[in-house]
N, C-alpha and C positions, 0 to 999 in steps of 0.2 A: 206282384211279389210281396209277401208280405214278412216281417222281423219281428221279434221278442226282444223288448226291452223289458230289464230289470231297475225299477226306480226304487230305491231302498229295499223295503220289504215285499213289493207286492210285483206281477208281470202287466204289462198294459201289452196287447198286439197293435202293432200300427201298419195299416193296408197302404196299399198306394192310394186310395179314397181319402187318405187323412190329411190333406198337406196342411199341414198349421204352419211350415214355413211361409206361405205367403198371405196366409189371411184370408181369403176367401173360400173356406173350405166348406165340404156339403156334407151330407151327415144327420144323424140323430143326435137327441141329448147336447145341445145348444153348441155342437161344435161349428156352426156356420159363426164367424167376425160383422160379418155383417145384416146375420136373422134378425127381423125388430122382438123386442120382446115383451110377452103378453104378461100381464098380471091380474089374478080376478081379485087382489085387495087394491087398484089402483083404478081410477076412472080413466073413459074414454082419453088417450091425448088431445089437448086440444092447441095449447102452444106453441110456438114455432123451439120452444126449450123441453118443452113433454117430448116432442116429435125426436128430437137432439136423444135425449138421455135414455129413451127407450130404443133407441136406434132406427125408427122408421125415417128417418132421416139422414142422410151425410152432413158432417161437418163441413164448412168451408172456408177455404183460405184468403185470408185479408190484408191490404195494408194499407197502411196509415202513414199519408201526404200530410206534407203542409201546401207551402204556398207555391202557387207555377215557378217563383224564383229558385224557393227551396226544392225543387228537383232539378231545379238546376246545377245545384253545388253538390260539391265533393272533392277529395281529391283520396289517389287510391296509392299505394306502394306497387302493388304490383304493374298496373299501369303505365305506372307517370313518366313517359319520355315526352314531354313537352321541352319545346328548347331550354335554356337555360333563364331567357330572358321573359318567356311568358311562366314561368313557374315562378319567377318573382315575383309579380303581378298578380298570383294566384289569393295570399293571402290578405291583400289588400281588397281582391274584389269577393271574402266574404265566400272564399269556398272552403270550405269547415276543409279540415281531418277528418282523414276517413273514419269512424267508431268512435270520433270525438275523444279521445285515449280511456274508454271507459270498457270495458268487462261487456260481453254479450251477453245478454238475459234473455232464456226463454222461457214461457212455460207451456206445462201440458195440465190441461182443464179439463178432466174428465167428467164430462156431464152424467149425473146424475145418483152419485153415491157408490164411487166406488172403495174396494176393498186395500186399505193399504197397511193397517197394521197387524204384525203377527206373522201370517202368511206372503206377505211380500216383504216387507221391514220389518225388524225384530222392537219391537219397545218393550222397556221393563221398568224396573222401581225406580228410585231415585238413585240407586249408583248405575242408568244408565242401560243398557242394551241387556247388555249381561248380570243382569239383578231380575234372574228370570220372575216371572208370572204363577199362580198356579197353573196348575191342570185345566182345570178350569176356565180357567183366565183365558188360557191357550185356544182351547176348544170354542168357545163364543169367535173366536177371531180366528174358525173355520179348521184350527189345524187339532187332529186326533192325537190320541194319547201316546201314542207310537211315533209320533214326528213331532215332539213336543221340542225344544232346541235344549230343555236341560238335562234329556237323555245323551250320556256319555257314553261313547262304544271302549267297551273295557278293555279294547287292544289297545287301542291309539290313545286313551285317556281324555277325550275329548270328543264333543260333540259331532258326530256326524248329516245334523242340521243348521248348519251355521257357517254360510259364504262370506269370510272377508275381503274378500279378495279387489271389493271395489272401495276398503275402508268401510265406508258403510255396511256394517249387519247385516245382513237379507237372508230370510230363511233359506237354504239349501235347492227348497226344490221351488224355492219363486218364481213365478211364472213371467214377473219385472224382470227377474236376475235372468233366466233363461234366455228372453227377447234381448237384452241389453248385450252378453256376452255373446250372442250369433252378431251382433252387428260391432261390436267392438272391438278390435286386434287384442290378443294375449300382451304385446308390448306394450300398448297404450293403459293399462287398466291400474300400472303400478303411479299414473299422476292423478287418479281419479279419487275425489274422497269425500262424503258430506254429510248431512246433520240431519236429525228427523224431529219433529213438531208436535207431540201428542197434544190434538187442539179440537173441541167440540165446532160444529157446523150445522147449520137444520139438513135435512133430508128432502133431498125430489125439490127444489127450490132454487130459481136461477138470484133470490132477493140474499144471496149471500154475498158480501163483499170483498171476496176473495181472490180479485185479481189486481197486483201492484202494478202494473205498467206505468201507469201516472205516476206516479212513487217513483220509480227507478229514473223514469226521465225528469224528474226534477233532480233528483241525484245527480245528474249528468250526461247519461246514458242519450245519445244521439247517433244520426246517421247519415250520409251524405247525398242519399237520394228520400230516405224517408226517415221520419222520426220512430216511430212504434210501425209494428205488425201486429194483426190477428185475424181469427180465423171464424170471426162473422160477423156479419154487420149490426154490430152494436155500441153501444156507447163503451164498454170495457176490451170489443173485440174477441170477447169469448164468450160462455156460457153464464157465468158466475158477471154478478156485477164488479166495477169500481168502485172503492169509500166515495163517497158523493164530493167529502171535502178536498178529492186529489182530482178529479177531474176537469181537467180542460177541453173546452169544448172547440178550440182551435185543432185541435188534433185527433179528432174521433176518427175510429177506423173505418176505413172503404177495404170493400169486399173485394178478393181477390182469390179468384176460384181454382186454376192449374197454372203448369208453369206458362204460356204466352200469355198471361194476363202479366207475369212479373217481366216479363221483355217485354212487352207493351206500356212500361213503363217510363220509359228513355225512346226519341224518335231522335233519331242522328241524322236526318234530311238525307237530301239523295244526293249528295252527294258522295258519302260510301256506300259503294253498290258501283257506282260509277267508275272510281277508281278506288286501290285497293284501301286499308285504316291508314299505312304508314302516306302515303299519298294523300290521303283526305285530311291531314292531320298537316301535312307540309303546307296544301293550299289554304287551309285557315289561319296557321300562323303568317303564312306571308299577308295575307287579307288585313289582320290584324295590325302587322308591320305600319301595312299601307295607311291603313284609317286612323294612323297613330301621330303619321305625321304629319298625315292631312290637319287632322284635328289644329295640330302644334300653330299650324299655320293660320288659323281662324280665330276670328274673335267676334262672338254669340250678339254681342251689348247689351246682353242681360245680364244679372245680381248673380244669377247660378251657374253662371257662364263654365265654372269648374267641375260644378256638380254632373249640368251636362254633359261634361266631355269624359265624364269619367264616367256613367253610366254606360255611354257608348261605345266606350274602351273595356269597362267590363266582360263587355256582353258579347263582343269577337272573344276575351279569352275564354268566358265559359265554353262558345260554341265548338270552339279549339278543344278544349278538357276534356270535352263532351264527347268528339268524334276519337280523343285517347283512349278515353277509358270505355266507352260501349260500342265502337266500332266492329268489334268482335264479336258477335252475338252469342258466343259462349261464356262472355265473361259475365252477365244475368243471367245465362240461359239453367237450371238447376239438369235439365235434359243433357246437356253438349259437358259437362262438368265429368270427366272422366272419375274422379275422385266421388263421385256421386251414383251415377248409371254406366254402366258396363261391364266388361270383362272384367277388371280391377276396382270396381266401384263396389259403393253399400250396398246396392241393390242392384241385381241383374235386372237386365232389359224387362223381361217379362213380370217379377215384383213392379216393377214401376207401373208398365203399360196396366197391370191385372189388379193396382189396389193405389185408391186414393186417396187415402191415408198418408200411405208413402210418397204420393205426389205430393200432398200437402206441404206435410213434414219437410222433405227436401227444399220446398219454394220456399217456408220461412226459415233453414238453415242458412241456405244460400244466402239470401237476402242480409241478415244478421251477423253470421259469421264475416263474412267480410265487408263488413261497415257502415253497407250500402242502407239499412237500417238500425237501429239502436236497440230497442227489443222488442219480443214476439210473441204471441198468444197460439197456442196451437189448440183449438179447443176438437176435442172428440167425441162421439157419442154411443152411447149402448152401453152406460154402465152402471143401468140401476137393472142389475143381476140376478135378482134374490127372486129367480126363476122355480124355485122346489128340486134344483139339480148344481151341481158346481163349474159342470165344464162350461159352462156362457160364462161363466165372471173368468175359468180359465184360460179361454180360447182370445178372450175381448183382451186380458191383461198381458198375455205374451204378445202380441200385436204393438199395445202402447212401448211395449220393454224395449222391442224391434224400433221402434221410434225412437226410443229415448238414448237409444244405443248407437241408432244414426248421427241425432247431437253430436255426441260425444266423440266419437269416430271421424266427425266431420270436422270439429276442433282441432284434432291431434292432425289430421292431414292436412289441414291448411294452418297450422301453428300457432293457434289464438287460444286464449282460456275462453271458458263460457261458465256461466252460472245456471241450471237446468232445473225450475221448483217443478214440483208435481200435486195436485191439489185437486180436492174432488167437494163437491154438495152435500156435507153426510157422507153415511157409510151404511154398510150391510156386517148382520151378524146371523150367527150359525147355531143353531139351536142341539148341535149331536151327530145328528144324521149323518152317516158318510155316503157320498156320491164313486161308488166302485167302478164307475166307467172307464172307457178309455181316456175320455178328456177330462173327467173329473178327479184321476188320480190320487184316489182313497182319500179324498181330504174331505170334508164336512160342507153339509150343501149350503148355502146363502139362504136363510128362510126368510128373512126380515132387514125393515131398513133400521140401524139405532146409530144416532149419531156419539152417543158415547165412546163408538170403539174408533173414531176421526182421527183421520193424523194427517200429516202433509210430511212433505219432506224435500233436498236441494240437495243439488249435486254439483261438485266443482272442478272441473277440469285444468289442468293448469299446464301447460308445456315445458316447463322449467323442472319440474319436481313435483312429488306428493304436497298438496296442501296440507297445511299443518295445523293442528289444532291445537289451540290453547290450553296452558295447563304443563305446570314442571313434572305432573308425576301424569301417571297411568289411569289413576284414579280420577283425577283432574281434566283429564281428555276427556275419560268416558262420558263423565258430566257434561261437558261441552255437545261433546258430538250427539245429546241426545236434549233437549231444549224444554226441558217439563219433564213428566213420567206418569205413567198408568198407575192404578191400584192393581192388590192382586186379583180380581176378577176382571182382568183386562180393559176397564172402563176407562177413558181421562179421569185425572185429578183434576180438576176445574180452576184449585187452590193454588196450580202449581208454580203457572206462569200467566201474567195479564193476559197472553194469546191463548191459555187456554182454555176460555170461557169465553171470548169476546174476537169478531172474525175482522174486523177492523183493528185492534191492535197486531194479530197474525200479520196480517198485512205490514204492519210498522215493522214487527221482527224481524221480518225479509226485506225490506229495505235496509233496516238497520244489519242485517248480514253482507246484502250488494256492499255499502257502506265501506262495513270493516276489511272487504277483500281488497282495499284500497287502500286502507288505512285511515278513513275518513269518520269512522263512527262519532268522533268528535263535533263534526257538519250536523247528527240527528236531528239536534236540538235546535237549530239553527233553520234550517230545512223545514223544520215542521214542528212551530213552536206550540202549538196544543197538543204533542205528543203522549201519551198516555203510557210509554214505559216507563216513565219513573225517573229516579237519577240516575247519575254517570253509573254506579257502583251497581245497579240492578242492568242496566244496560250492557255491561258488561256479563253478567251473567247470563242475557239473553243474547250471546254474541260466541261464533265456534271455532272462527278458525282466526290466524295470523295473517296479515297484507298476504295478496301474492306480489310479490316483487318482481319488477322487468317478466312483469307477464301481460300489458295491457298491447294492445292494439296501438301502435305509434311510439310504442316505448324502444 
C-alpha cells in the first residue's frame, strides 16, 4: 500500500518497500543505511577507518575496563538493598558511586565527513542561528532556495524551516531532527537544549583529534563497573583520534560488540542461578558476617596484619554488592530493559533484532546512563556521502537522528541528565544540484568533501528543567548557544573561535562545556594547564549554558 506525503513544497510517495524507520531499507538511490559507498574521486579502501566511513564495514561496540578490581566496584541506587551493616563498609572498601556524581557523556562519531551544518543545524553570522546566511551560503550546505530558513511564510510571519522545538535550531526538514523526534517523547523534548561549534576538521581522515573521552574523565566523569566506553578498538574508542596529550593508556578501550558482550561483563558465581538474587545476597552477607569475626579473632604476626584483614573483608563485601546489584540479568542486560526493547521501549523487538546500530547504541546507553560506565564513544560508519545523489547522506542521517534520539529518551526514562556531542572528520558540500528523489527530498546532492562548511555540535538533557543558557537578554543567548559563526557563503570563520581552526582546542571547548554544566569551568585551567583557550573572560565566551543543578547522578 502505498501514501502521498506532502513535505513543504514538493510530494515524495513512499511504498511499503521504503522502511526508513528501521534502517535497513532496500531500494535505489542510496536509500539502503547500510549500502557501502563507492566513489571514483576516492581510492580503493584500504583501512580498517576507509572501510568505517565508507560503510563497507559496521561499527562496533566497546568498553573500556580498568583493573579486575575496578569491575569489581560500584554501588547503584537502584540496587542497593545490602543490609545496613555491609553498606557501611561499602565506602571504605573503595566502591565508588555509581556515575561518580558527574553528567553522562556520550558521543556520536560519525566516520567519515558527515553533513551537519545548514541542513541538519542551522549556523549563521555572528548574532547566532538566526543571523541567516546567503542564498548561497545556504545552498553549498545542500539546502535549495525554497527551504532556505530566512524564507517567512506571510501567514504565520515566520519561518516555516526552522524546528525549535529541541532549543537548538535544526532546519525543519532535518533528517537529525526527524530521527531524534521518532524516538524522543513530545513531553521530554521541553528539558532538552544545546550549542553548535562552527569548527574546521580535515576530510576522509581518522588523524583528527576529535574525540574528548580522556578530557571528560579527567574532569571527573567515571563509572562503577567501567571507566570509558567506545565503539572500536582503538586508542580514542572511536573513529576519530584522541589529543595525544589526554590520553591515558591505563584506560584504552576494549571492544565490545552486542549486548552479551556488556552481561559478560560481571560473572556473579553460581551461586545465583542456584538460589534466587534476594537468597544469593542473604548467603553472602551472612559469609561475610562469619569471616568478619573470624578475622577479629586472629592475629597474622605480621606488619600488615590490618591490611590483610581488610582486604579479606573487602572482598566478601564486594562479592555481596556484586550478587545485589547483577544478580538480575536485566539490570546489564540493554535487551531485558523494558524502557529500552519492547512494547513500551525505544525500539521494538524487531528495530533491535534487524539493526546494529541500534544494538550498539542501546549497550553504550545502558551502560552510561546508569553509572555503570562514565562515558561513551559511539562511533558509526557510511558517512562520507558525497555519492552524486542526496538520499545516502539522507537515509545514513535519519538513522544517527534515531540514535541520538534514543540518548535522550533513555535519560528522561531513567532520570539522569546526559551530555550528547556529535562530531564528524570534515564535512560534504553541494554544488546546486537538487536530488528530487524520494529519499533525497528536493534538497541538493552532496557532490564533494570541503571541510569548510564543519561543525559539531551537544546536546543536554536535564530532568529538572530546560537547560539554560547564558546571557540576560535574547541576544546574549543566541550568542552563547551558537560557539563561533560562519560567513555569509556558509564557510567557518576560522578567526572566530580558537576551536575554530584547530580540532584540539574543539576538543578543550567540550570539556570546558562538560565543565560548566557543573559549575566547574573554574577547574579548566587547573585540569589542563597548557590549555590553549585563553583567559577566564574568553573561556567564558566559549562557554553556553548555566550549571545544571540537582541534576547529577547521586545528587
Amino acid at each position: 500500500m502505498k501514501k502521498t506525503i506532502r513535505t513543504f513544497s514538493k510530494k515524495y510517495t513512499v511504498g511499503a518497500s521504503a522502511k526508513t524507520d528501521h534502517g535497513g531499507m532496500g531500494g535505489k538511490n542510496g536509500a539502503d543505511a547500510d549500502a557501502p559507498l563507492f566513489h571514483q574521486d576516492h581510492g580503493r579502501p584500504v583501512t580498517r577507518r576507509d572501510f568505517l566511513a565508507q560503510g563497507f564495514t559496521a561499527g562496533m561496540g566497546a568498553v573500556v575496563g580498568g583493573s579486575v578490581l575496578s569491575m569489581l566496584a560500584g554501588s547503584s541506587k537502584a540496587h542497593a538493598s545490602l543490609s545496613s551493616d555491609l553498606e557501611a563498609l561499602k565506602a571504605g572498601c573503595g566502591i565508588a558511586t555509581q556515575g561518580a556524581g558527574k553528567i553522562p557523556f556520550i558521543v556520536f562519531d560519525l566516520a567519515g565527513g558527515a553533513n551537519i551544518a545548514g541542513s541538519n543545524v542551522l549556523i549563521g553570522g555572528r548574532g547566532g542561528q538566526m543571523d541567516f546566511l546567503s542564498t548561497q551560503g545556504y545552498s553549498r550546505q545542500g539546502l535549495p532556495g525554497d527551504m532556505v530558513p530566512s524564507i517567512a511564510n506571510p501567514m504565520a510571519g515566520m519561518s516555516d524551516f526552522i524546528n525549535n522545538e529541541l532549543g537548538l535550531a535544526f532546519h525543519a526538514d532535518s533528517a537529525f531532527l526527524r530521527g531524534i523526534q521518532e524516538k524522543l517523547a513530545v513531553g521530554n523534548r521541553a528539558n532538552v537544549n544545546g550549542a553548535v561549534i562552527p569548527a574546521r576538521s580535515e576530510n576522509d581522515t581518522g588523524n583528527n583529534p576529535h574525540n574528548p573521552m580522556y578530557g571528560i574523565n579527567r574532569a571527573g566523569s567515571d563509572g562503577s563497573l567501567l571507566t570509558l566506553i567506545g565503539s572500536r578498538n582503538s586508542d580514542s574508542g572511536g573513529s576519530s583520534m584522541a589529543p595525544a596529550m589526554l590520553i591515558d593508556p591505563g584506560k584504552r578501550p576494549t571492544k565490545v560488540d552486542r549486548p552479551s558482550d556488556v552481561t559478560g561483563l560481571v560473572d556473579t558465581g553460581d551461586l545465583v542461578g542456584l538460589l534466587s538474587q534476594e537468597d544469593a545476597v542473604s548467603v553472602m552477607e551472612s559469609v561475610q558476617r562469619i569471616s568478619d569475626m573470624k578475622l577479629n579473632r586472629v592475629d597474622t604476626k605480621i606488619n600488615s596484619d590490618a591490611d590483610l584483614k581488610e582486604l579479606v573483608r573487602c572482598g566478601y563485601v564486594k562479592s555481596a554488592d556484586i550478587a545485589d546489584r547483577f544478580g538480575d540479568p536485566s539490570s546489564l542486560n540493554p535487551e531485558l530493559d523494558p524502557n529500552i526493547v519492547g512494547e513500551n521501549g525505544i525500539f521494538t523487538q524487531e528495530e533491535f533484532d534487524g539493526d546494529r546500530e541500534f544494538q550498539k547504541t542501546a549497550s553504550v546507553m545502558k551502560l552510561v546512563m546508569n553509572g555503570f560506565a562514565g562515558a561513551g564513544t559511539i562511533a558509526m560508519g557510511g558517512y562520507d556521502y558525497h555519492t552524486g545523489n542526496r538520499s545516502s547522506g539522507e537515509v545514513r542521517d535519519l538513522r544517527a537522528g534515531k540514535c541520538m534520539g534514543a540518548v535522550l529518551e533513555y535519560a528522561a526514562r531513567v532520570g539522569v541528565p546526559v551530555m550528547m556531542y556529535v562530531v564528524s572528520d570534515g564535512s560534504v558540500a553541494s554544488n546546486g544540484m537538487i536530488d528530487d528523489s524520494e529519499f533525497g527530498r528536493g534538497k541538493g546532492v552532496w557532490t564533494g568533501d570541503n571541510s569548510s562548511t564543519a561543525a559539531s555540535f551537544f546536546m543536554v538533557y536535564n530532568p529538572n528543567g530546560t537547560p539554560q543558557l547564558i546571557g540576560g537578554t535574547p541576544e546574549e543567548q543566541a550568542v552563547s548557544q551558537q560557539i563561533g559563526y560562519m560567513r555569509s557563503d556558509g564557510s567557518v570563520e576560522t578567526s572566530a573561535t580558537p576551536a575554530a581552526n584547530n580540532v584540539n582546542l574543539l576538543v578543550e571547548t567540550v570539556i570546558l562545556n562538560y565543565l560548566a554544566l557543573h559549575g566547574e569551568q573554574g577547574r579548566m585551567r587547573t585540569l589542563f594547564p597548557q590549555t590553549g583557550l585563553g583567559n577566564a573572560a574568553l573561556m567564558d565566551s566559549l562557554t553556553a549554558f548555566e550549571p545544571i543543578v540537582n541534576g547529577v547522578i547521586g545528587a
